[in-house]
Residue, then its C-alpha position, 0 to 999 in steps of 0.5 A: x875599756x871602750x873609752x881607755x882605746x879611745x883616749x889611747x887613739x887620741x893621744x896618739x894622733x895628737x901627739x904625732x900629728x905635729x911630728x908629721x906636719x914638720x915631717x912633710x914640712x922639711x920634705x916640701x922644702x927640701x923639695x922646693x930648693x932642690x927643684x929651684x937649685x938652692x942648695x946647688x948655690x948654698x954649696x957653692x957658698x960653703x965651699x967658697x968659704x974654706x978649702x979644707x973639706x973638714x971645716x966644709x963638714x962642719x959648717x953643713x952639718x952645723x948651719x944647714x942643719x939649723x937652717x933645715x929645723x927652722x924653715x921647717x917650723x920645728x925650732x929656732x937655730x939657738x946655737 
C-alpha cells in the first residue's frame, strides 16, 4: 500500500510537471510581449492584411495560436 501511494505520487507529478513548465512557459512569454508591446505590432500587422474582420479572426486564431504553442515549447506550428 505504502508503495502503490508512492508510485501514484510519482507518476503524478512527472506527468504534470511538463504540463506546468510549458504553462508557466506561454505565461512568460505572454507576459514579455505584452510588456515590450509585440503584440500591439503583431495586431497592427494582421490588420493590415485584411479589412474583413472575419478572415482578421482566422488569421489570429490560426497563426498566433501556432505561434503561442511554439515559442512555448509545447510543439511545432505543422499546420
Amino acid at each position: 500500500v505504502q508503495n502503490l501511494k508512492a508510485s501514484v505520487s510519482y507518476g503524478a507529478l512527472k506527468g504534470l510537471w511538463p504540463i506546468v513548465i510549458v504553462i508557466l512557459g506561454a505565461i512568460f512569454s505572454y507576459n514579455v510581449m505584452q510588456a515590450t508591446k509585440a503584440l500591439d505590432i503583431l495586431r497592427d500587422i494582421l490588420a493590415s492584411i485584411s479589412e474583413d474582420k472575419r478572415i482578421q479572426v482566422l488569421l489570429i486564431s490560426w497563426c498566433f495560436g501556432g505561434f503561442i504553442e511554439a515559442a512555448a515549447g509545447y510543439g511545432t506550428a505543422v499546420a
